[in-house]
C-alpha positions as CSV (number, residue, x, y, z in Angstrom):
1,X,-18.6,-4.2,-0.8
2,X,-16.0,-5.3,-3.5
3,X,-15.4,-8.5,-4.4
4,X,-12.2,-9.3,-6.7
5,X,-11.5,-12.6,-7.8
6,X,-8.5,-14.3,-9.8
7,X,-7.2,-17.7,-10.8
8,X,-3.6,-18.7,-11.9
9,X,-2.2,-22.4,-12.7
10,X,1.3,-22.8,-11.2
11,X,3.7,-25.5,-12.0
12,X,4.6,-26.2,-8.4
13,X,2.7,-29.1,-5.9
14,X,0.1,-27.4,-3.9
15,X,2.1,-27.7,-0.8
16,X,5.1,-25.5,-2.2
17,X,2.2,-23.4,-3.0
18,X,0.4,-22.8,0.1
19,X,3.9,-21.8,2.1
20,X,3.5,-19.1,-0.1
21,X,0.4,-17.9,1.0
22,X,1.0,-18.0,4.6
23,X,4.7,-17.4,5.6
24,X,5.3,-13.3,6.0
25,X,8.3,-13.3,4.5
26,X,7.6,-15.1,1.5
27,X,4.1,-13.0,0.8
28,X,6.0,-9.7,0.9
29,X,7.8,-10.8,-2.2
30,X,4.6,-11.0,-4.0
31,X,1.4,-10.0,-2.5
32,X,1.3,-6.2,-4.5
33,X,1.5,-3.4,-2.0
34,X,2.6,-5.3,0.9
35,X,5.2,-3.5,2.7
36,X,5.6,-5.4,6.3
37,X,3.7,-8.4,7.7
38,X,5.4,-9.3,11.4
39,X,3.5,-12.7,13.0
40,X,1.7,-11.8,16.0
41,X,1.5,-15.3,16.8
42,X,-2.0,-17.5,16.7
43,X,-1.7,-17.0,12.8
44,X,-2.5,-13.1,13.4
45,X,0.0,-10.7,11.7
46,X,0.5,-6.8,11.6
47,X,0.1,-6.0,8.1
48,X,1.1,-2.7,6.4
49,X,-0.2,-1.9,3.0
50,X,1.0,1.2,0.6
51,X,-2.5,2.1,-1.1
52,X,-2.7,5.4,-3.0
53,X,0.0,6.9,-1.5
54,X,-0.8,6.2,2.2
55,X,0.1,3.4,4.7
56,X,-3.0,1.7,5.7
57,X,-2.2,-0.5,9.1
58,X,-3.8,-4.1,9.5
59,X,-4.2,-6.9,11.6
60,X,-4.9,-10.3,9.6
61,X,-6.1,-13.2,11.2
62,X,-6.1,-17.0,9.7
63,X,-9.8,-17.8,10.0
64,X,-9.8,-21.3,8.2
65,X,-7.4,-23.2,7.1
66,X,-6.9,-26.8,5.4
67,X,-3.3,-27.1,4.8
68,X,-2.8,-27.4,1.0
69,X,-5.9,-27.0,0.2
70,X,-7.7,-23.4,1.1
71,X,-6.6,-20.6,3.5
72,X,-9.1,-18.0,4.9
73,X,-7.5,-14.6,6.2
74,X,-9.7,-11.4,7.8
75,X,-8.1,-8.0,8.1
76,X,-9.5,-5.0,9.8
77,X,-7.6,-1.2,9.8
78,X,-9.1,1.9,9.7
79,X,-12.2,2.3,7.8
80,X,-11.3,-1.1,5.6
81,X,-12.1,-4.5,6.3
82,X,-11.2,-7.5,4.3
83,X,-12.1,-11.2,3.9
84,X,-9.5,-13.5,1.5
85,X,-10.0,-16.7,0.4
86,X,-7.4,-19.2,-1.3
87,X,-8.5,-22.1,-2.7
88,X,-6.1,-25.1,-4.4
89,X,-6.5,-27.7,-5.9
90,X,-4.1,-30.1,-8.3
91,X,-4.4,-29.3,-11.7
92,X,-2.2,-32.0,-13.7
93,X,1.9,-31.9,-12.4
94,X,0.7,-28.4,-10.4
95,X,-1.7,-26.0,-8.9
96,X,-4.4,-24.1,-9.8
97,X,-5.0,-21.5,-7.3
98,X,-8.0,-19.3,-7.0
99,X,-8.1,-16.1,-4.7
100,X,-11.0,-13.8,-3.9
101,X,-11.3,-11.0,-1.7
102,X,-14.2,-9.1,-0.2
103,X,-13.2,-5.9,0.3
104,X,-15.4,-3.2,2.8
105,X,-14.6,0.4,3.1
106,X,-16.1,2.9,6.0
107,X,-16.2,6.0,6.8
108,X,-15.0,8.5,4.3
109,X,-13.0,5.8,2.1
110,X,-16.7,4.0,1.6
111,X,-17.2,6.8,-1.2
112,X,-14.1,5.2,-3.0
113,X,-16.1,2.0,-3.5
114,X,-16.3,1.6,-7.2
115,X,-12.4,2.8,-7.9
116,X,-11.4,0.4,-4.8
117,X,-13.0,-3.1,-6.5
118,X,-11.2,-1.9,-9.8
119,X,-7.6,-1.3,-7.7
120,X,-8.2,-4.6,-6.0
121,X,-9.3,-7.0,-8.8
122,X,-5.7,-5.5,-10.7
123,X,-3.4,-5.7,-8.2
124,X,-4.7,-9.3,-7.2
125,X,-4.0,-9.8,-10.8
126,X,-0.7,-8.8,-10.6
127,X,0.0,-10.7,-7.2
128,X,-0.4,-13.9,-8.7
129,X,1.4,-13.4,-11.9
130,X,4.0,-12.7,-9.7
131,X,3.6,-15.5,-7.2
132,X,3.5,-17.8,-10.2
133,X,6.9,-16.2,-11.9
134,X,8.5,-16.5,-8.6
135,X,7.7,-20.0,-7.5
136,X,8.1,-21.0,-11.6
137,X,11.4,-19.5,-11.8
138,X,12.7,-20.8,-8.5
């Protein structure tokens, strides 16, 4: 397993924060490599992800939630399967948001192990910078 793990302080209210998180057409602008997320409905979504070259199709399903506070979403495809966790809390006028993510390859990508956590842990990186420009700039 992988486990990637970043933290960014936004100057936006937790609640402007957490609509990020959640609604599809908001997370497309910043989640790195997300290229659709259509609502399923029951907080489930059809997520499709552009890693190395390839399409990789998910299903994400809120698993916890505590609106503004922490969001828990799993996502299985083939041969990956992922647990995030967002955590907010105040942090003077705005957020500090913390995300981790578990990530577990099978089959033939569970050889890709040690070159997946280093993929994940940058482009989580790179997700919230760009969630906080966005929401900053906004």
């Amino acid at each position: 397993m992988a486990r990637s793990e970043a933290t960014v302080e936004i100057d936006r209210p937790p609640e402007e924060v957490f609509r990020w998180l959640v609604e599809p057409e908001l997370r497309r602008r910043w989640v790195s490599r997300l290229v659709s997320s259509e609502p399923l409905g029951e907080g489930s979504y059809r997520e499709t992800m552009q890693q190395a070259g390839r399409r990789v199709d998910l299903t994400s399903s809120i698993v916890a939630v505590e609106e503004p506070r922490r969001l828990e979403v799993r996502s299985e495809g083939r041969g990956v399967t992922a647990h995030g966790m967002h955590r907010l809390e105040p942090a003077g006028g705005g957020t500090r948001l913390t995300s981790s993510l578990d990530l577990r390859l099978g089959g033939v990508l569970r050889f890709a192990g040690g070159l997946a956590a280093h993929q994940t842990q940058r482009s989580l990186e790179r997700s919230l910078a760009r969630l906080k420009k966005l929401l900053e700039s906004s």
